[in-house]
Backbone of each chain as ProteinMPNN parsed JSONL, in Angstrom:
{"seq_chain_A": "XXXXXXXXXXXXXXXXXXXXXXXXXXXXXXXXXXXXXXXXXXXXXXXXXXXXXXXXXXXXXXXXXXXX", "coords_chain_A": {"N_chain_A": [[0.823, -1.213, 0.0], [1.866, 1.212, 0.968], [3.788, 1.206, -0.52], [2.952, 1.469, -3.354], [1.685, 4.431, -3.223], [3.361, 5.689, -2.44], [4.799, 5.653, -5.446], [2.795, 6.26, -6.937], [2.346, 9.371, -5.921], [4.732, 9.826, -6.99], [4.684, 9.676, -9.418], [2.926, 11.565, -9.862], [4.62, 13.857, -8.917], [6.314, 14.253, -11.427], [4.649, 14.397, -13.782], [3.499, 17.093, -12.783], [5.912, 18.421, -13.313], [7.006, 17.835, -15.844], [4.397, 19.527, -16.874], [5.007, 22.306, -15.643], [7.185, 22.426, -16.801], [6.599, 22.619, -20.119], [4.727, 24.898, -19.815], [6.608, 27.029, -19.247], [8.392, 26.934, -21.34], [6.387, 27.349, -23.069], [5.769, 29.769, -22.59], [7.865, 31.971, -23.022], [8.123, 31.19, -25.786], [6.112, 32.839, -26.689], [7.139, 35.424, -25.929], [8.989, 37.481, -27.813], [11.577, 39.523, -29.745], [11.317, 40.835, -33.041], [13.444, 42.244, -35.188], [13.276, 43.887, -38.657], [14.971, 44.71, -41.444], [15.667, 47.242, -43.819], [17.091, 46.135, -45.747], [15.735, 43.735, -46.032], [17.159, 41.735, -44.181], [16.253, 39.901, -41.316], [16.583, 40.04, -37.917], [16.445, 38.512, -34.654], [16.228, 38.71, -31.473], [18.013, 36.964, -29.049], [16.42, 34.77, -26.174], [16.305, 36.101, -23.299], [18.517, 37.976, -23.431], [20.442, 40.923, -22.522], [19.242, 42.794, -24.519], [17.051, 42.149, -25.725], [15.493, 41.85, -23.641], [14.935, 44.547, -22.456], [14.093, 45.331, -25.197], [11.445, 44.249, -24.762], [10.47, 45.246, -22.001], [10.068, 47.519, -22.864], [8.477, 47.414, -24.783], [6.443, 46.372, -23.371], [5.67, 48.391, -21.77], [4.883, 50.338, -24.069], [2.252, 49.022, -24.537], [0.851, 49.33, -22.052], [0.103, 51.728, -22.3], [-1.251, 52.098, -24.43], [-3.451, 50.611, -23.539], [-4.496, 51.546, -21.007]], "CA_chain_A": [[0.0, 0.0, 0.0], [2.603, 2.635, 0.95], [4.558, 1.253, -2.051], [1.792, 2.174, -3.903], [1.611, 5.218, -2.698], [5.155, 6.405, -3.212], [4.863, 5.231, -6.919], [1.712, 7.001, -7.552], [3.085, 11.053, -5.5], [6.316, 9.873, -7.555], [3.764, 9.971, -10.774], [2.265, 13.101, -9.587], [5.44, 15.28, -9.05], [6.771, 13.998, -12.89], [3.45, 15.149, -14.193], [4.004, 18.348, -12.472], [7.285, 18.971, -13.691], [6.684, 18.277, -17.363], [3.449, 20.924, -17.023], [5.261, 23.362, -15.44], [8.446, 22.816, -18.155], [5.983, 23.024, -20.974], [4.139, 26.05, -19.935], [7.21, 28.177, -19.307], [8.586, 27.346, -22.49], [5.429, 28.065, -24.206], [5.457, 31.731, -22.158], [9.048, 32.19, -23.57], [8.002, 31.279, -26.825], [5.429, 33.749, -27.091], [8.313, 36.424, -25.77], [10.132, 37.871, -28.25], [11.805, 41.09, -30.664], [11.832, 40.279, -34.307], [13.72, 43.35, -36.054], [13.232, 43.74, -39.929], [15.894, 45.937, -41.793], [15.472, 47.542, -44.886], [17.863, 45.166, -47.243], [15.419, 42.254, -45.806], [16.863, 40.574, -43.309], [15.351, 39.797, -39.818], [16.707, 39.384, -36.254], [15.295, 38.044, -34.186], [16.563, 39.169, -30.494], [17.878, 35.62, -28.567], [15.699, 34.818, -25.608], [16.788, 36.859, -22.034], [19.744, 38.802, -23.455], [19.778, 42.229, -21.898], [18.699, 43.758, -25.313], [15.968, 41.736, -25.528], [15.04, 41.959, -22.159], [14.924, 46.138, -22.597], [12.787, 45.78, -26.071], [10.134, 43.576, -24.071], [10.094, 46.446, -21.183], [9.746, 48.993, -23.207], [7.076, 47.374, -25.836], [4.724, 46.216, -22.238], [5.317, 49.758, -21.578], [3.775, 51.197, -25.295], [0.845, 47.963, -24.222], [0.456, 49.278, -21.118], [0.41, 53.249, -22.258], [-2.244, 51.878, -25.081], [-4.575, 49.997, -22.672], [-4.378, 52.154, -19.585]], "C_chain_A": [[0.857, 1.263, 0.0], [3.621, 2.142, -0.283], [4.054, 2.068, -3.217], [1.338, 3.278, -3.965], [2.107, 6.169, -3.156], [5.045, 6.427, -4.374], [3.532, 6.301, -7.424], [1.799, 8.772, -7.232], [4.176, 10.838, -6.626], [5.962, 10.346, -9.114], [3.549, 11.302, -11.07], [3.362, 14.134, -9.578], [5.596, 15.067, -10.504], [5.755, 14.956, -13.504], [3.359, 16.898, -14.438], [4.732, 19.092, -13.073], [7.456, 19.143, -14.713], [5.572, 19.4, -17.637], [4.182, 21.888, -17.076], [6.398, 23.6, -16.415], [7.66, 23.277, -19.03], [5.606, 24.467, -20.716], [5.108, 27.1, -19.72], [7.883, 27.89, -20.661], [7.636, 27.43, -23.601], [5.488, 29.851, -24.117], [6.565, 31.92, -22.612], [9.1, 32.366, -25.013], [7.128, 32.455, -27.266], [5.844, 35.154, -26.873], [9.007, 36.689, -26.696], [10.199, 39.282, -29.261], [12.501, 40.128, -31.787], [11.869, 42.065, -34.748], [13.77, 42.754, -37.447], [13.898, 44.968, -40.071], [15.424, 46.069, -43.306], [16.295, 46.555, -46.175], [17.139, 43.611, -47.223], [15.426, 41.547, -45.349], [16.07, 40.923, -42.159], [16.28, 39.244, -38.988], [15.84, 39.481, -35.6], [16.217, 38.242, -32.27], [16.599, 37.458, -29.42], [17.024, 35.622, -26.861], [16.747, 35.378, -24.239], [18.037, 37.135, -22.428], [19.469, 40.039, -23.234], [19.104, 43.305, -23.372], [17.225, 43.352, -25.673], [14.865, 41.627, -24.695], [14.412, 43.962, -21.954], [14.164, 46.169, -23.474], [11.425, 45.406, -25.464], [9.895, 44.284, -23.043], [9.753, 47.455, -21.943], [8.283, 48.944, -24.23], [5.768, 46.851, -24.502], [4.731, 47.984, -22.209], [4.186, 50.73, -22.133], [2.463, 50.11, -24.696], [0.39, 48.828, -22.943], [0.053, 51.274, -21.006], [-1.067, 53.244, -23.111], [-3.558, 51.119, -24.887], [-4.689, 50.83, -21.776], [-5.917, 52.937, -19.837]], "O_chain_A": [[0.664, 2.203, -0.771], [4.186, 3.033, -0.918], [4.568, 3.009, -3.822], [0.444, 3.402, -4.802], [1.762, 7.105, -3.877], [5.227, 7.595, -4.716], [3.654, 7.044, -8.397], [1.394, 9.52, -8.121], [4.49, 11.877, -7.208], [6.633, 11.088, -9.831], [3.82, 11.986, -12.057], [3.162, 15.211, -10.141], [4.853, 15.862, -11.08], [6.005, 16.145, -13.7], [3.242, 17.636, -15.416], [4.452, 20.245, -13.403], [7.945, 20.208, -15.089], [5.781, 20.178, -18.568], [4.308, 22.518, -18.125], [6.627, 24.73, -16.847], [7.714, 24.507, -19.058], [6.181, 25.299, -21.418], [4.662, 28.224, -19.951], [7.938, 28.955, -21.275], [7.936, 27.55, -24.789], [5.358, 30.756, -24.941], [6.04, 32.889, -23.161], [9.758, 33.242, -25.575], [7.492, 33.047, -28.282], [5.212, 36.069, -27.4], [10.051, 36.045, -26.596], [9.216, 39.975, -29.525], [13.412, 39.3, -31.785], [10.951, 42.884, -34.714], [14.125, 41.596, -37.667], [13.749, 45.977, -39.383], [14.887, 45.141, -43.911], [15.922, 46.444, -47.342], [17.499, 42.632, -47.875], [14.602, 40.633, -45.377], [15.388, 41.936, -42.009], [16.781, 38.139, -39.201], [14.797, 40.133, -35.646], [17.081, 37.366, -32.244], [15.563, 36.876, -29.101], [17.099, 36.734, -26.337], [17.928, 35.028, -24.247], [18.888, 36.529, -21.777], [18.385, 40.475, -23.623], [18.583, 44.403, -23.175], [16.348, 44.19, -25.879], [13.681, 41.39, -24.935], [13.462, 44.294, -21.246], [13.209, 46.902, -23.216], [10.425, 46.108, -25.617], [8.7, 44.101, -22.812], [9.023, 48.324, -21.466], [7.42, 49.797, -24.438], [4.549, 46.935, -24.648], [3.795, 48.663, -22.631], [3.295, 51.41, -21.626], [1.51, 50.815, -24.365], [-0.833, 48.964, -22.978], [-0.183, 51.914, -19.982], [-1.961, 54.028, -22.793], [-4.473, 50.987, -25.7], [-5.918, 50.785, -21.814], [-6.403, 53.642, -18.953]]}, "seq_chain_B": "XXXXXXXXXXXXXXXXXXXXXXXXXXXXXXXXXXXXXXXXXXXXXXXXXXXXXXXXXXXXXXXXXXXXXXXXXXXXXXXXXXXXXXXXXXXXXXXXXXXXXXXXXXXXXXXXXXXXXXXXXXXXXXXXXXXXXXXXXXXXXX", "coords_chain_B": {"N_chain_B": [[-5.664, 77.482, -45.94], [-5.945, 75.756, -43.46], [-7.908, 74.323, -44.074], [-6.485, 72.466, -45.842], [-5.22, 70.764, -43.838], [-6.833, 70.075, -42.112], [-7.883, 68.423, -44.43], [-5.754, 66.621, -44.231], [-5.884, 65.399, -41.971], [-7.976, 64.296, -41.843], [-7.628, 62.117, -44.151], [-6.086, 60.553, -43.085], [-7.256, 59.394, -41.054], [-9.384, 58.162, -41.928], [-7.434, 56.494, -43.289], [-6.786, 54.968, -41.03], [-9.146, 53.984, -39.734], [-9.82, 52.539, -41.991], [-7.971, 50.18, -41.589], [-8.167, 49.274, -39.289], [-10.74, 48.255, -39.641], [-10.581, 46.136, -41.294], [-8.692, 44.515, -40.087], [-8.856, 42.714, -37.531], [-7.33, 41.466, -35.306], [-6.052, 43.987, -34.649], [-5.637, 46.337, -32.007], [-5.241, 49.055, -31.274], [-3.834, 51.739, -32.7], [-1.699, 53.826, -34.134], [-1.135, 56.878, -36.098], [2.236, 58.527, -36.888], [4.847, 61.162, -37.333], [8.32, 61.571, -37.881], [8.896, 63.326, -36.122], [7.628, 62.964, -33.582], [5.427, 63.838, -33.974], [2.032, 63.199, -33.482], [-0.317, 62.044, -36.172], [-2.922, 61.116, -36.676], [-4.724, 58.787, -34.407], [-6.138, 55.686, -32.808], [-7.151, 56.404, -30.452], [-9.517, 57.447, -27.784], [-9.077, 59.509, -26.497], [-6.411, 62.678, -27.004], [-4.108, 62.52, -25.217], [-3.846, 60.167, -24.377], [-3.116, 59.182, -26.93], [-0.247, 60.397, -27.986], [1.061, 59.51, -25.483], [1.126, 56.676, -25.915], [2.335, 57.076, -28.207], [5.011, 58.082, -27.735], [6.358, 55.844, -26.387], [6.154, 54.461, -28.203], [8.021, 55.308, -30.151], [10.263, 55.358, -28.364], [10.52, 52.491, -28.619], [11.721, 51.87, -30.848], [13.631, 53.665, -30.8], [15.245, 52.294, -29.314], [15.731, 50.141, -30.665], [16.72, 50.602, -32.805], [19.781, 50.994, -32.164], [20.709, 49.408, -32.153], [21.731, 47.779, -33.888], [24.439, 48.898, -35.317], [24.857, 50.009, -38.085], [22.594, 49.981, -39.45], [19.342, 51.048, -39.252], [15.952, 49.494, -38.023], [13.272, 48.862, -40.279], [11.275, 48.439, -39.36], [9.448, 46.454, -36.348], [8.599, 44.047, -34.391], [7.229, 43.348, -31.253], [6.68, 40.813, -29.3], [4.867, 39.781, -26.707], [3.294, 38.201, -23.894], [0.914, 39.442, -23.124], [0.236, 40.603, -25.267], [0.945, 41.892, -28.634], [2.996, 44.385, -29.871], [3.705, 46.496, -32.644], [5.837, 48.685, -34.947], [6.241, 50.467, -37.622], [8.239, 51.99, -39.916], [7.942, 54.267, -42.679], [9.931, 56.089, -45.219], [9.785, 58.267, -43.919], [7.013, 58.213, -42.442], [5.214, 57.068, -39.921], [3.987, 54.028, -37.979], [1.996, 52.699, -35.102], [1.236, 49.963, -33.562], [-0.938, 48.277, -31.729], [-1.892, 44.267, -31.005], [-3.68, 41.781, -30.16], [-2.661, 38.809, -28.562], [-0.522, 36.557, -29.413], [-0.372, 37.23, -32.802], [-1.212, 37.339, -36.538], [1.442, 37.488, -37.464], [2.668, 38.397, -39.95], [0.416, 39.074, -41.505], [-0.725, 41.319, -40.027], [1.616, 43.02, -40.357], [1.434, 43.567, -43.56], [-1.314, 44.852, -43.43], [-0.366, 47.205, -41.571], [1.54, 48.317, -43.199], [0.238, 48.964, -45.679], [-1.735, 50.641, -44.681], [-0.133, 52.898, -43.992], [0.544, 53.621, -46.606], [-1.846, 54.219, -47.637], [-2.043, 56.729, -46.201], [-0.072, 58.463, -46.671], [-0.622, 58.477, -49.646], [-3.12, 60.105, -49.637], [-1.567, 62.413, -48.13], [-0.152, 63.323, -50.641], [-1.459, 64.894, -52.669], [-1.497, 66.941, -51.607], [0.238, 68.31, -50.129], [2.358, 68.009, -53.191], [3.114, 70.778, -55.353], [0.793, 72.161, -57.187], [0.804, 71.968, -60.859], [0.885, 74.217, -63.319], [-1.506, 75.074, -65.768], [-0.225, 74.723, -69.088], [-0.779, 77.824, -70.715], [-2.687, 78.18, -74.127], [-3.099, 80.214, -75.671], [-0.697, 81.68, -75.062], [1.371, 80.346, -76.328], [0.528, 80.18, -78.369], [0.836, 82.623, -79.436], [3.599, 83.017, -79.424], [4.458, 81.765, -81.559]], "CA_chain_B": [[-4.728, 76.559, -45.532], [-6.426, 75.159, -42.656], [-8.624, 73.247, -44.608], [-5.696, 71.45, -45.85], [-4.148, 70.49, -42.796], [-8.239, 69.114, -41.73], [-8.36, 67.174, -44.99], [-4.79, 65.837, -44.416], [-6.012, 64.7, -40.867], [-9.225, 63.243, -42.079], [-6.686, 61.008, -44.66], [-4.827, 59.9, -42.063], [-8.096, 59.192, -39.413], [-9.767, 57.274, -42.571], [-7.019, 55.217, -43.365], [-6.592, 54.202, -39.708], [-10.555, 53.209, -39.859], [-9.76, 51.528, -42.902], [-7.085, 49.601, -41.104], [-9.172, 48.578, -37.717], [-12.074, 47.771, -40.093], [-9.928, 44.712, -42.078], [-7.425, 43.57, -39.541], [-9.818, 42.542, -36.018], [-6.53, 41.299, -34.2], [-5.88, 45.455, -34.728], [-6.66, 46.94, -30.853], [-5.263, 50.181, -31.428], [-3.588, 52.376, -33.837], [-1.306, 55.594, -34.059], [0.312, 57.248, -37.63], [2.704, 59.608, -36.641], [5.821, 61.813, -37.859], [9.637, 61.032, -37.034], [9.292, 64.136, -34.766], [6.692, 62.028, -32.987], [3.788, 64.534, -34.197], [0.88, 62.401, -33.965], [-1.462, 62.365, -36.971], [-3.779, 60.257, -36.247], [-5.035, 57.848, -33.45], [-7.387, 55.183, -32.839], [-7.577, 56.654, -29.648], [-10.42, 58.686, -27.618], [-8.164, 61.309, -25.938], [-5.222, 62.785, -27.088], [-3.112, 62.583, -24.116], [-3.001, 58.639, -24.287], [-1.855, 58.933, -28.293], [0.973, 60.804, -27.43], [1.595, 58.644, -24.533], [1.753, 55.635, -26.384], [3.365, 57.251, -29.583], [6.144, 58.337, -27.463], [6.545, 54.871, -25.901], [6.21, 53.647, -29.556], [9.347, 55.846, -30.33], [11.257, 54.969, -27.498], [10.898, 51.348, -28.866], [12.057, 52.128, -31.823], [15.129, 54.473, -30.613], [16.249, 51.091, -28.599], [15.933, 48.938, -31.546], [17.806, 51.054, -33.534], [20.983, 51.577, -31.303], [20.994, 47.812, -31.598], [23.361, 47.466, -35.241], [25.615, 50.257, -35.986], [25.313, 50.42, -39.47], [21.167, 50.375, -40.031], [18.097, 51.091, -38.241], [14.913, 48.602, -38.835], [12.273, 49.671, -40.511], [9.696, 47.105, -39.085], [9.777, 46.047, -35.07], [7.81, 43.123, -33.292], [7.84, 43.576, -29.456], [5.568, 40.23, -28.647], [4.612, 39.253, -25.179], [2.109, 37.185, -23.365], [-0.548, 40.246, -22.817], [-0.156, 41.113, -26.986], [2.102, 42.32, -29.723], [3.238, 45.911, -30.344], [4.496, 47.176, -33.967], [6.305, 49.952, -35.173], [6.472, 50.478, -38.894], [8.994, 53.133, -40.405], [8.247, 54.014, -44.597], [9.245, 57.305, -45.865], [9.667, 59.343, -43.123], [6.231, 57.921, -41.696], [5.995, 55.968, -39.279], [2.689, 53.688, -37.336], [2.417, 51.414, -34.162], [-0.018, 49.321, -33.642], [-1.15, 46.947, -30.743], [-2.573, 43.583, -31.238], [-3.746, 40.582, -29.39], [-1.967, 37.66, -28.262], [0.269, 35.566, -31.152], [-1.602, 37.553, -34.354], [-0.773, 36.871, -37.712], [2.073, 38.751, -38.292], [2.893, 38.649, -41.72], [-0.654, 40.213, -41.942], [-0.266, 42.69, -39.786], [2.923, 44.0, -41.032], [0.69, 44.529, -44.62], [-1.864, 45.78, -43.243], [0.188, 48.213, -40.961], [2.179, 49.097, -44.217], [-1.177, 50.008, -46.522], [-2.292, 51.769, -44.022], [0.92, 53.941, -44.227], [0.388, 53.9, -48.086], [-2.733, 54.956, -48.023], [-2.498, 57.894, -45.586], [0.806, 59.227, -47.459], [-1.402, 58.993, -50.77], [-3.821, 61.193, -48.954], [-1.186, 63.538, -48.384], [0.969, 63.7, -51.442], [-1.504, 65.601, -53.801], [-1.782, 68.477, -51.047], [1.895, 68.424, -50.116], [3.04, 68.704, -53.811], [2.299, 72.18, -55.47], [-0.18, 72.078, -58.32], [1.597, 72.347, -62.058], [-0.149, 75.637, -64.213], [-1.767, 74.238, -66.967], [-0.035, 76.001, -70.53], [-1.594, 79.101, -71.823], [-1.98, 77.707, -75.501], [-3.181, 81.395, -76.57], [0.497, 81.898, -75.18], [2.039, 79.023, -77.089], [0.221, 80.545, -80.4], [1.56, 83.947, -79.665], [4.685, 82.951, -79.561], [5.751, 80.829, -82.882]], "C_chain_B": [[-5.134, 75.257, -44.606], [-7.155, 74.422, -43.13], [-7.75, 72.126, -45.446], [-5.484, 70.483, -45.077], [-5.708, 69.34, -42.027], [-8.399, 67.791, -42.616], [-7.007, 65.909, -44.958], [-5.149, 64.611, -43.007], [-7.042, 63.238, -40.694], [-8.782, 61.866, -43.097], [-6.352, 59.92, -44.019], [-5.8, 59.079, -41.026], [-8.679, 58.285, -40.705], [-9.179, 56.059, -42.75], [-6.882, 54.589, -41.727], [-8.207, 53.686, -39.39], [-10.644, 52.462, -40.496], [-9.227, 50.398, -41.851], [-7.76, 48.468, -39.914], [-10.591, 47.9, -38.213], [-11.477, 45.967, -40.597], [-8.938, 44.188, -41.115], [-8.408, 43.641, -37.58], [-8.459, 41.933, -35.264], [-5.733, 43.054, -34.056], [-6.007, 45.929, -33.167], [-6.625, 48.736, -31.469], [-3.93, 50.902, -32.002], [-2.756, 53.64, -33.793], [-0.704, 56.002, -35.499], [1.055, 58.656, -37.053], [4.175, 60.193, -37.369], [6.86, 61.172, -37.037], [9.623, 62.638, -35.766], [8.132, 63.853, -34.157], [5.205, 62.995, -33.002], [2.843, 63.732, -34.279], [-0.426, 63.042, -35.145], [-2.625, 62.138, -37.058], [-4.187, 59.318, -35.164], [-6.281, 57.045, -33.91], [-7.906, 55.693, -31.397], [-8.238, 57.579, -28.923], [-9.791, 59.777, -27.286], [-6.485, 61.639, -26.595], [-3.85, 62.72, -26.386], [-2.565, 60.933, -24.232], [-2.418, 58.136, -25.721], [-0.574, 59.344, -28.569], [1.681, 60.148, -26.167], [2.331, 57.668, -25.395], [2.446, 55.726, -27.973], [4.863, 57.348, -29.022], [6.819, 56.96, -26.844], [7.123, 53.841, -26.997], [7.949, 54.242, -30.239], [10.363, 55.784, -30.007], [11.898, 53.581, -27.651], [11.821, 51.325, -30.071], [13.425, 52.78, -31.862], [16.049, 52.777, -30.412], [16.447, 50.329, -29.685], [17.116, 49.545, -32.229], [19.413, 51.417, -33.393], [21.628, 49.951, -31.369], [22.501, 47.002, -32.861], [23.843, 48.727, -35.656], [24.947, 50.807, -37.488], [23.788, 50.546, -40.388], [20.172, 50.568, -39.022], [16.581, 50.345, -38.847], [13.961, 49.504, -38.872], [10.626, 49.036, -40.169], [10.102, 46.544, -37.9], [8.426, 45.454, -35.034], [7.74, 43.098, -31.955], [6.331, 41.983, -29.385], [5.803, 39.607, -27.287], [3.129, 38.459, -24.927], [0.861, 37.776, -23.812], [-0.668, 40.724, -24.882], [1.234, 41.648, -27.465], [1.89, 43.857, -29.872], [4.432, 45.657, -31.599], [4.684, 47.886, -34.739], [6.952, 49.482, -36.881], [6.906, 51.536, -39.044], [8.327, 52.895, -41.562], [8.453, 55.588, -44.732], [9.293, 58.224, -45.097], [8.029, 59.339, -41.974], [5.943, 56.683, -41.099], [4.484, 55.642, -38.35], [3.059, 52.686, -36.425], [1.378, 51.055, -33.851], [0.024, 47.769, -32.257], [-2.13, 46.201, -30.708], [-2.851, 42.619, -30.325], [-2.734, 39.835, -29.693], [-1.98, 36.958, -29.754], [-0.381, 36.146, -32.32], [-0.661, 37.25, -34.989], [0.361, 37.685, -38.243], [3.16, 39.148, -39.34], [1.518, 39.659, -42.088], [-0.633, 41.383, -41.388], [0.526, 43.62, -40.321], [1.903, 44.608, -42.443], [-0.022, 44.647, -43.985], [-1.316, 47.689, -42.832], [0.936, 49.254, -42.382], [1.006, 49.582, -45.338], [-1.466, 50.809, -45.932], [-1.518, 53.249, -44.327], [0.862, 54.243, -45.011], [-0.693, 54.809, -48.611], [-2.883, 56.442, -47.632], [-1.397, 58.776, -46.392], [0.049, 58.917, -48.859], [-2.173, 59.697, -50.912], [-3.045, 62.943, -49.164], [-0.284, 63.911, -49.524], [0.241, 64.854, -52.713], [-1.348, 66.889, -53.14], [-0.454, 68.832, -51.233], [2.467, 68.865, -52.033], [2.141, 70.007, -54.868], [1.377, 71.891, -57.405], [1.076, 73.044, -59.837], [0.372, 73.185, -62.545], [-0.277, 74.789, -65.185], [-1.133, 75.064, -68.058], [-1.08, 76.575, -70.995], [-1.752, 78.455, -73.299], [-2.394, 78.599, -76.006], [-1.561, 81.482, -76.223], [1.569, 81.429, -76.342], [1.904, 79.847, -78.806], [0.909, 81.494, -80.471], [2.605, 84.382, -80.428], [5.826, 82.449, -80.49], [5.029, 81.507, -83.694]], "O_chain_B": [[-4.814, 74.092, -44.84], [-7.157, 73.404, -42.438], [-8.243, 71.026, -45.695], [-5.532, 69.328, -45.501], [-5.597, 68.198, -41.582], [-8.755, 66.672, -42.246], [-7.074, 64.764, -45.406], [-4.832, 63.422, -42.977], [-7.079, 62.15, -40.12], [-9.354, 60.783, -42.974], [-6.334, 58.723, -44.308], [-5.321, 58.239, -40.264], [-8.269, 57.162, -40.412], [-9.69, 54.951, -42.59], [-6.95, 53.361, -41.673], [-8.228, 52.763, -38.576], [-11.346, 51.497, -40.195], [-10.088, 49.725, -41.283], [-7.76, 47.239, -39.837], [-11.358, 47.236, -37.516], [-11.972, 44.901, -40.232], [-8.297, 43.232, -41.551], [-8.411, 44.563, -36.764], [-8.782, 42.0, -34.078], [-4.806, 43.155, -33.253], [-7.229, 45.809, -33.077], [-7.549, 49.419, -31.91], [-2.883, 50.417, -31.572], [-3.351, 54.599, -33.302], [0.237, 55.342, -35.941], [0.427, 59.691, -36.833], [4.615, 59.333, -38.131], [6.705, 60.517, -36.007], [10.338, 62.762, -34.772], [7.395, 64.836, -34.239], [4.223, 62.88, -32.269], [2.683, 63.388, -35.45], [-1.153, 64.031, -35.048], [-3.416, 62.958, -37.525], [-3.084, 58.77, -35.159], [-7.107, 57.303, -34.785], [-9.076, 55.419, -31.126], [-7.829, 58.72, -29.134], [-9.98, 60.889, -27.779], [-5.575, 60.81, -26.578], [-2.746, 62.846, -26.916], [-1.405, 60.521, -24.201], [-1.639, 57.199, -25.894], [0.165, 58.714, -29.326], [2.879, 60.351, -25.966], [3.538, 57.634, -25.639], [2.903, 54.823, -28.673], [5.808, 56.844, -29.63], [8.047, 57.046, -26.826], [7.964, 52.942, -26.943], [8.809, 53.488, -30.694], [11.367, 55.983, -30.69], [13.014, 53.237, -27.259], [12.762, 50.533, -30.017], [14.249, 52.54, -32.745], [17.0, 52.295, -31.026], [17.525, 49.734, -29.673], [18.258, 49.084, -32.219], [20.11, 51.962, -34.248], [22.633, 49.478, -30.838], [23.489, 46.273, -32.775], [23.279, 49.422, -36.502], [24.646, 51.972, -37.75], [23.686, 50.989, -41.532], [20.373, 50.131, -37.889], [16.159, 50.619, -39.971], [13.688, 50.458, -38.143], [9.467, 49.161, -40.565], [11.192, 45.987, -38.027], [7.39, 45.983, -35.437], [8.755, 42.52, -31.568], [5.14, 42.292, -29.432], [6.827, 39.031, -26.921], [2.186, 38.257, -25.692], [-0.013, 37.246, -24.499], [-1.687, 41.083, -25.472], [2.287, 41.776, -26.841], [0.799, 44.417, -29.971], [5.485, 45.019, -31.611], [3.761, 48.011, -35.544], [7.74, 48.6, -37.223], [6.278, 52.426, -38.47], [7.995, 51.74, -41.83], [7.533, 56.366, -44.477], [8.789, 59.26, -45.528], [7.856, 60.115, -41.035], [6.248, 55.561, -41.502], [3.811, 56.606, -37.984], [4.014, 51.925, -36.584], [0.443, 51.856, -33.837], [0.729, 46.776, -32.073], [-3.239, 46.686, -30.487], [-1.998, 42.637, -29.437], [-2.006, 39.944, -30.679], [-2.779, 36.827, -30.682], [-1.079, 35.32, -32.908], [0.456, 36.944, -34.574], [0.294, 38.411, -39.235], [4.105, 39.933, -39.417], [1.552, 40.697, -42.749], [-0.54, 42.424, -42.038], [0.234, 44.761, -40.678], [1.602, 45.8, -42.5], [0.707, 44.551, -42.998], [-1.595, 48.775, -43.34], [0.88, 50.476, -42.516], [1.086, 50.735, -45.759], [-1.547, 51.922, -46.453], [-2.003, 54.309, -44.72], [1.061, 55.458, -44.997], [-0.682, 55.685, -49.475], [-3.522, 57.27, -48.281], [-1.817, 59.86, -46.798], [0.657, 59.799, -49.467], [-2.339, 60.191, -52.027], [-3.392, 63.972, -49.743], [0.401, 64.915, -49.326], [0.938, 65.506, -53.491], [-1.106, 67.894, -53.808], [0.0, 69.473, -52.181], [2.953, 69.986, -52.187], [0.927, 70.098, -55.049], [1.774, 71.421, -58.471], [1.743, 74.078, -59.834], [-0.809, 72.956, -62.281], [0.534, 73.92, -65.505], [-1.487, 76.242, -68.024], [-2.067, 76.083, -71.541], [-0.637, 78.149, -73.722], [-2.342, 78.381, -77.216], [-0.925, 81.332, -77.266], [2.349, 82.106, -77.012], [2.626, 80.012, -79.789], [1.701, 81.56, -81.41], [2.806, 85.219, -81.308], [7.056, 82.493, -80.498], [5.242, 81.452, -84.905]]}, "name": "protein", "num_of_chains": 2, "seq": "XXXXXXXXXXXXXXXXXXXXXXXXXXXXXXXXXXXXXXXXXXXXXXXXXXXXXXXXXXXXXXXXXXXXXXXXXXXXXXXXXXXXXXXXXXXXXXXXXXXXXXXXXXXXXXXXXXXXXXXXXXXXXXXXXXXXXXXXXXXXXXXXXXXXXXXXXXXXXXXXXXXXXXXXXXXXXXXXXXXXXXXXXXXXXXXXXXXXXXXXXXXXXXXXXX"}
């Protein structure tokens, strides 16, 4: 029974752990700065580098200047 | 004069109706000058289009500080709560905030007609009307 037990909480954290992985790299994915330059290309700003981190403060900012 | 400067506004306030009419992940809307003159809004008071134009500008300074050697003419800022995007063409320039993940390949055209349309608005005022030839002159003269 307490084998049983163990094996089935042991289920439950796993479970857990893959949710909570998934859903922060879904919220990550939906994070980001894509620059377009005039000759065509595109960057794309890599995820938590401080410049990236500064366009995503400053664009909640314009969200939060254009909802308010 | 002033009735210029009304029909250039009403250009500029059409195409941004156009714009919010065809693109529903659209919330809200600004066309403004590089000296952050706002021309237009989708918004009720003027105090919060100048808010968020200048916010829109500020994004736009940062991006641009980002490669030496160009400044983009098209920014994405997306986040959880929605997408903000800042279109340069021409000396005019629009930002636009949308819902969560939108389409944005469509956006971008939309955002850029919009720009097309409101600078087609203003280009017949802006340039100065050609005189039509005298052709009693014309005869006069050979």
């Amino acid at each position: 029974m307490v084998r049983r037990l163990l094996g089935l909480s042991a289920l439950l954290g796993f479970a857990l752990a893959v949710a909570s992985f998934v859903r922060r790299g879904a919220g990550r994915r939906r994070e980001r700065v894509d620059l377009y330059y005039d000759d065509g290309s595109m960057v794309s700003l890599p995820d938590g580098s401080p410049e990236s981190e500064r366009l995503l403060a400053l664009g909640r900012d314009a969200l939060r200047a254009a909802r308010a | 004069m002033a009735c210029v400067s009304v029909s250039l506004a009403m250009d500029a306030a059409q195409a941004l109706a156009d714009l919010t009419e065809i693109s529903s992940q659209i919330e809200s809307a600004a066309l403004f000058g590089e000296d952050g003159e706002v021309g237009a809004s989708t918004f009720a008071d003027e105090e919060r289009a100048q808010a968020f134009v200048r916010a829109a500008r500020e994004l736009l300074d940062a991006a641009t500080g980002l490669r030496s050697a160009a400044s983009p003419n098209q920014v994405e800022v997306a986040t959880a709560e929605g997408s903000i995007f800042v279109v340069r063409d021409d000396g005019r320039l629009i930002a636009a905030t949308t819902t969560p993940e939108p389409t944005v390949g469509l956006v971008f055209y939309d955002l850029k007609s919009c720009l097309r349309a409101a600078a087609a608005g203003e280009e017949p005022a802006s340039k100065p009307k050609r005189q039509p030839r005298k052709k009693d002159e014309d005869a006069d003269g050979s």
